[in-house]
C-alpha positions as CSV (number, residue, x, y, z in Angstrom):
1,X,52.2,98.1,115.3
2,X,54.0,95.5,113.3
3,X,52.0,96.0,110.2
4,X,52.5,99.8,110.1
5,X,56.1,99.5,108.8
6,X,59.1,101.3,109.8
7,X,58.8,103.9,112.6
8,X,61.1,106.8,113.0
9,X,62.6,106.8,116.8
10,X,64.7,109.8,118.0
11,X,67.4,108.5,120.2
12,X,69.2,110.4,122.6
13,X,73.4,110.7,122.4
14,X,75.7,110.0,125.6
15,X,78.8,110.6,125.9
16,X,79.7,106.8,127.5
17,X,77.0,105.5,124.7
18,X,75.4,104.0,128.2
19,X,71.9,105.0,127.3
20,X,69.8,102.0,127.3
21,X,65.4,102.5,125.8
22,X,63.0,101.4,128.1
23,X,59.7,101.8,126.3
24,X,61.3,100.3,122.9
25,X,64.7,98.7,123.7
26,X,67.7,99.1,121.4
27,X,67.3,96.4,118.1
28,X,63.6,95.6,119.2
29,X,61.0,95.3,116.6
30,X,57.7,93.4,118.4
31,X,56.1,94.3,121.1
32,X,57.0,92.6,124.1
33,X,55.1,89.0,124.4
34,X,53.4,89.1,121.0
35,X,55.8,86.2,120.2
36,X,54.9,83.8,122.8
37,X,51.0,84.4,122.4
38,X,51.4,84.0,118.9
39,X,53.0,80.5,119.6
40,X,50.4,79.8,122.1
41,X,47.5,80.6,119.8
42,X,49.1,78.4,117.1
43,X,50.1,75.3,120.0
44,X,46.0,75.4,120.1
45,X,45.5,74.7,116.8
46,X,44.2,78.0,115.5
47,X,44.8,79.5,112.3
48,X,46.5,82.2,110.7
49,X,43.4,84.1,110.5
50,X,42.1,83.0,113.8
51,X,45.2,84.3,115.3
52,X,45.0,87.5,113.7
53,X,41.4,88.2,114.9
54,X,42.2,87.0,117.8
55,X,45.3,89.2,118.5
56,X,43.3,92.3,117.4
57,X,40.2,92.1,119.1
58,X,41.5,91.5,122.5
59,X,45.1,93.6,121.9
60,X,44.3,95.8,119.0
61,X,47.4,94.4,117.4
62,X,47.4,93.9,113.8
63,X,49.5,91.5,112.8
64,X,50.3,89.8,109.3
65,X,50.8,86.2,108.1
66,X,54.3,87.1,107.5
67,X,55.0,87.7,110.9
68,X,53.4,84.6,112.1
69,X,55.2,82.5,109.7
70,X,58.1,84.0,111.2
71,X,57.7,83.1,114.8
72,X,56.3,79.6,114.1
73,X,59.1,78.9,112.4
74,X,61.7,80.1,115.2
75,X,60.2,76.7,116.5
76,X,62.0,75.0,114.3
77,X,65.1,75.6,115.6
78,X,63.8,74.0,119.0
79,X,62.6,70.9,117.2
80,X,65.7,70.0,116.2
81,X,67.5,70.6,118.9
82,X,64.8,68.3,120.8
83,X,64.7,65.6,118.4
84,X,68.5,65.2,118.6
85,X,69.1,65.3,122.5
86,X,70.8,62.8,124.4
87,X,68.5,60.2,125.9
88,X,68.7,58.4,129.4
89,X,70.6,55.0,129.0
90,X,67.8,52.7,129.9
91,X,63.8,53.0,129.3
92,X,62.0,50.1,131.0
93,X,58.9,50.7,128.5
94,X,59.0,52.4,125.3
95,X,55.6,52.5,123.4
96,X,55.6,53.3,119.4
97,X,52.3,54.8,119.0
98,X,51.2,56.6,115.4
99,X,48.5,59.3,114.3
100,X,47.4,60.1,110.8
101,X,47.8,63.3,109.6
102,X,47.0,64.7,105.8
103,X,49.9,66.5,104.6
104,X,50.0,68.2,101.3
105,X,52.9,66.1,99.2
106,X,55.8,68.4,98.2
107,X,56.2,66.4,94.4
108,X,52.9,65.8,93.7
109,X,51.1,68.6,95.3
110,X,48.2,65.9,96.4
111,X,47.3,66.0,100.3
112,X,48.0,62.4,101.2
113,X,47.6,60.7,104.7
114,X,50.5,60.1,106.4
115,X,51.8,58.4,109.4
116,X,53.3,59.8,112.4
117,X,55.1,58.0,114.6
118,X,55.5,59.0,118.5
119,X,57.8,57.3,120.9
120,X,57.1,57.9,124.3
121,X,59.0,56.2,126.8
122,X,58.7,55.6,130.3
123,X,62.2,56.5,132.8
124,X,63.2,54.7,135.3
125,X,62.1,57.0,137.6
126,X,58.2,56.8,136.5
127,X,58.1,59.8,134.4
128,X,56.5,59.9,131.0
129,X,59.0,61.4,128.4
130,X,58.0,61.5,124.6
131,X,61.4,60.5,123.0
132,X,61.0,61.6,119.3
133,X,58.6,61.7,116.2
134,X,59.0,61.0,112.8
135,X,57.0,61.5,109.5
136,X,56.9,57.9,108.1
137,X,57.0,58.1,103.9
138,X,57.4,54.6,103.6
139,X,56.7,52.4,106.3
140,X,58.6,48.9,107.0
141,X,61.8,47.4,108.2
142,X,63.7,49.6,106.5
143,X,62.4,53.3,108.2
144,X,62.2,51.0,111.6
145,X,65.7,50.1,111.8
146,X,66.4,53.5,111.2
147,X,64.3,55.3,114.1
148,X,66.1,52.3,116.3
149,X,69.5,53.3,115.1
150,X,68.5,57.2,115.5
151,X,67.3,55.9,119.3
152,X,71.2,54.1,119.5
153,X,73.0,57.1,118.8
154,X,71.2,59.0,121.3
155,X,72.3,57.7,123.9
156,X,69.9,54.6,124.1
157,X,71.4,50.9,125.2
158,X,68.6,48.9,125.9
159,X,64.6,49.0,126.2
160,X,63.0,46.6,128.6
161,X,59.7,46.2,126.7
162,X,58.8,47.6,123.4
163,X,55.0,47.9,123.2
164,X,54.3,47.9,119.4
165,X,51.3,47.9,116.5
166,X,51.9,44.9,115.1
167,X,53.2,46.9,111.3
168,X,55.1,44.7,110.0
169,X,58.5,44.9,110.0
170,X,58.7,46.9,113.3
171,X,60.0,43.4,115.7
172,X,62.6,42.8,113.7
173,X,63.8,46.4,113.7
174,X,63.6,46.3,117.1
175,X,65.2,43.2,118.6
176,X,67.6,43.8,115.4
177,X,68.6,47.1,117.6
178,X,67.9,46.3,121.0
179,X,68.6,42.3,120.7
180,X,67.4,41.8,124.8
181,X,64.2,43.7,124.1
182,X,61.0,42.6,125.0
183,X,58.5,43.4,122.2
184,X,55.1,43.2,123.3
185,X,52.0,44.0,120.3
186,X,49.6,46.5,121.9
187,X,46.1,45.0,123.2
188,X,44.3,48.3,122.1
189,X,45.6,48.1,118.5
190,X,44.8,44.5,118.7
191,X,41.1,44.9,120.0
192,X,40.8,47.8,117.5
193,X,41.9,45.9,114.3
194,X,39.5,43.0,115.1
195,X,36.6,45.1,115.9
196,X,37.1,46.5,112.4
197,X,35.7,43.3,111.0
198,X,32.6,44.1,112.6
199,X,29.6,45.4,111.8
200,X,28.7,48.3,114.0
201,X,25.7,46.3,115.7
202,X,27.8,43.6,116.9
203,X,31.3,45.7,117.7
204,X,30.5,46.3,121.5
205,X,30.0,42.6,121.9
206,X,32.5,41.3,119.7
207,X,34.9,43.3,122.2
208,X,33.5,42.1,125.2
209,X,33.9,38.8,124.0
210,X,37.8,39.3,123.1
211,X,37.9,41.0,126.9
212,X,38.6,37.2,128.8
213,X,41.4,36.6,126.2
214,X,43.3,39.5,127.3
215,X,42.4,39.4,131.2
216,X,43.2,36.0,131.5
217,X,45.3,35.2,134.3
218,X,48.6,32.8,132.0
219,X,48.8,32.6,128.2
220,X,47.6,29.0,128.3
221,X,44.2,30.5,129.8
222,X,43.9,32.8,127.2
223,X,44.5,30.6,124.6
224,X,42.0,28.3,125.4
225,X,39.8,31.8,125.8
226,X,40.6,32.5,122.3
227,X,39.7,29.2,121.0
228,X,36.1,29.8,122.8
229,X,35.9,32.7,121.1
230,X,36.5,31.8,117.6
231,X,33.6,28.7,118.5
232,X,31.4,31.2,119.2
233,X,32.1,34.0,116.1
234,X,33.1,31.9,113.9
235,X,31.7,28.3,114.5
236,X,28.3,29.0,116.0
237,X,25.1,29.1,113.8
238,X,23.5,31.4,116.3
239,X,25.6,34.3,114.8
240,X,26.0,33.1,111.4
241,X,28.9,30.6,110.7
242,X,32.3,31.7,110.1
243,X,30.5,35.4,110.5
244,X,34.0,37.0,111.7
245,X,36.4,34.4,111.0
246,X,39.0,36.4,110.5
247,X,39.7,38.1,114.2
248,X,40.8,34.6,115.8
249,X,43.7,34.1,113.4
250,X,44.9,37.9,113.7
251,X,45.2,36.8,117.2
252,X,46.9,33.8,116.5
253,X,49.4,35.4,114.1
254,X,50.6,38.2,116.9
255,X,50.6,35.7,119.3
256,X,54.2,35.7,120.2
257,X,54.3,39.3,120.7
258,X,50.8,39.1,122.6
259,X,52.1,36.3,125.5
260,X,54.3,38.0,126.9
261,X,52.0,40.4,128.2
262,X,50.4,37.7,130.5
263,X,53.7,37.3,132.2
264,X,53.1,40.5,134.3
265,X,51.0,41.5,136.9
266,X,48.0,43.9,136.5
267,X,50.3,46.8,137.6
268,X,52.6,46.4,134.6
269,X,49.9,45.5,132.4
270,X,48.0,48.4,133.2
271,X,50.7,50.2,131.6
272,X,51.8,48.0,128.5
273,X,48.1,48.0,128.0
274,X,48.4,51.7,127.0
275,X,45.3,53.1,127.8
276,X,46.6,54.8,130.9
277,X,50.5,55.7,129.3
278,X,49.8,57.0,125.7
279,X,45.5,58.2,126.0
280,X,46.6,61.1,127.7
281,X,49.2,62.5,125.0
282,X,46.3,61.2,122.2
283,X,44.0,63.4,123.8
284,X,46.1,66.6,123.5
285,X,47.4,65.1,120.2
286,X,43.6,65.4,118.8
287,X,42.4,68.3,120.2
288,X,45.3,70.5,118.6
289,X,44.4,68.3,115.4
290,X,41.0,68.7,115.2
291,X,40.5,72.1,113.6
292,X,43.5,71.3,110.6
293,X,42.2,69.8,107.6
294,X,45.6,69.3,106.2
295,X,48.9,70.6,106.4
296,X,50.8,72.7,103.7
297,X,54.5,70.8,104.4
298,X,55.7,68.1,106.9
299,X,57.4,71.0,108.8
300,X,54.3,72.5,109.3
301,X,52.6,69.6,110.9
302,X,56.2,68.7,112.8
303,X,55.8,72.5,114.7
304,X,52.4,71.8,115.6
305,X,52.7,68.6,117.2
306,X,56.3,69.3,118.7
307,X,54.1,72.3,120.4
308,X,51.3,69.5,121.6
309,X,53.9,67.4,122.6
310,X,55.6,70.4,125.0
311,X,52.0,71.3,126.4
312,X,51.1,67.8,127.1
313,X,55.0,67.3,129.0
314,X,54.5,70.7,131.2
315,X,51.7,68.5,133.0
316,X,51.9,65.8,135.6
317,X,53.8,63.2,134.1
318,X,54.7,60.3,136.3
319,X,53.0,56.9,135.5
320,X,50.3,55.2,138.3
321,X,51.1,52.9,140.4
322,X,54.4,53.3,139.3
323,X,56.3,51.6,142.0
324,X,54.9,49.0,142.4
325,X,55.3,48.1,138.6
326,X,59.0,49.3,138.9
327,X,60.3,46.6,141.8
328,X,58.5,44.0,139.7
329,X,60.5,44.9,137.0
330,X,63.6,45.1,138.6
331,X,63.2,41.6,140.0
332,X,62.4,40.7,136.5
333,X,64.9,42.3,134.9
334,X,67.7,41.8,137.2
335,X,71.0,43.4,136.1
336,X,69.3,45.2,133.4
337,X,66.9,47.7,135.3
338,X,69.8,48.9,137.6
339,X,72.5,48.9,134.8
């Protein structure tokens, strides 16, 4: 067993030295397949001493923290070597999507909330492929130019649409990058931001009321939805004047990354939307989450999401109604989607 030390094995001598083990194998020192059920035990989010009670009560292994430390961090090694491979030439949607995570500071020792950012990009061919994270310190222009750069140097030359949060800073990263791209502030961070104005009484009508802004059929429709909808939140004495006044202009202010959504058809919207593209991965994402309170180290939290991210790709990854939204962007984005 691995926490019984050392064990003395008497190996026969050849005369070729063609003798090969079969119950333990020359330079082994685990049991076959304790590796990969320790990884899969840790993929689900359980801890150290979950995984120990686990592996002995249905195994009778007995295995220390020392040796699960170990194979965790072999992950490592496969982390890097996925966050620097090449990347296809052309993704006709990217979407930056972030989770907050609390991570135990390595200066100050305080467990702070952090930000980690997922790119998952959507191939030409349909298929859903998470490009890269990164553990964002300090957010703004700065640490968004460099994730673009990083994307560059992979391999990337142009991104059709960039669905984003609306951080600022994170446009002008982009278009500085990828000057041709699209960028395109996502309607569910949108719809969530404004609803956080709300108190909980009035949050499921306050977002059916911002509903006919964003399923209007042009941007000059929804405009004059939006206008509606700041009379009636903000200019009505039937809900209390100016009671939300603020959604309407934090519409108004991401407007020019919010229109061009309206210049698609529901197929593509459907997708730039996010709810279909990016819920999916947040649903893994949380459930591996859930049972952390924090992490000790950023490489800590990096192996456990990397290992979310690779359950969440051996699944069915193509996009709905796929084709139909790829020969609309092809016609859109003539010369580009072919390139």
């Amino acid at each position: 067993m691995p926490s019984d030390g050392e064990v003395p094995l008497a190996v026969p001598r050849d005369r070729d030295g063609s003798f090969e083990p079969e119950l333990v194998r020359k330079g082994q020192t685990r049991i076959d397949g304790v590796d990969d059920k320790i990884i899969g035990l840790y993929a689900a989010g359980l801890s150290m001493r979950d995984i120990q009670a686990h592996l002995e009560e249905l195994y009778g292994l007995r295995v220390s923290p020392d040796l699960i430390s170990r194979v965790t961090n072999a992950v490592l090694d496969e982390v890097r070597e996925w966050q620097h491979r090449a990347l296809d030439r052309m993704y006709p949607i990217v979407i930056f999507d972030a989770l907050r995570v609390q991570i135990r500071d390595a200066d100050s020792r305080m467990v702070r909330n952090k930000a980690v950012y997922i790119a998952l990009g959507v191939t030409r061919e349909g298929e859903r492929e998470v490009l890269g994270l990164w553990i964002a310190d300090t957010e703004g222009a700065k640490f968004w130019l460099s994730v673009m750069t990083e994307l560059r140097n992979r391999g990337v030359q142009d991104i059709l649409i960039a669905v984003v949060d609306g951080l600022k800073g994170f446009p002008e990263a982009i278009t500085a990058a990828f000057p041709e791209t699209m960028v395109q502030t996502c309607i569910v961070h949108l719809i969530r931001h404004s609803i956080s104005f709300c108190s909980w009484k009035d949050r499921k009508a306050v977002a059916a009321g911002l509903r006919p802004i964003y399923e209007a059929p042009t941007a000059e429709e929804a405009a004059h939805r939006l206008d509606a909808f700041q009379q009636t939140w903000a200019g009505n004495r039937r809900f209390a004047s100016a009671k939300y006044p603020s959604i309407a202009p934090a519409w108004r202010r991401a407007w020019a990354e919010v229109i061009p959504f309206f210049a698609f058809s529901t197929a593509i919207r459907k997708i730039i939307y996010t709810t279909n593209a990016v819920e999916s991965l947040n649903r893994v994402l949380r459930k591996t989450l859930k049972t952390k309170g924090s992490f000790p180290t950023e490489e800590a939290a990096t192996k456990l999401i990397f290992l979310a991210i690779r359950n969440f790709e051996k699944g069915g990854r193509t996009v709905r109604a796929w084709v139909a939204a790829r020969n609309q962007l092809a016609i859109m984005f003539a010369g580009r989607f072919e390139a």
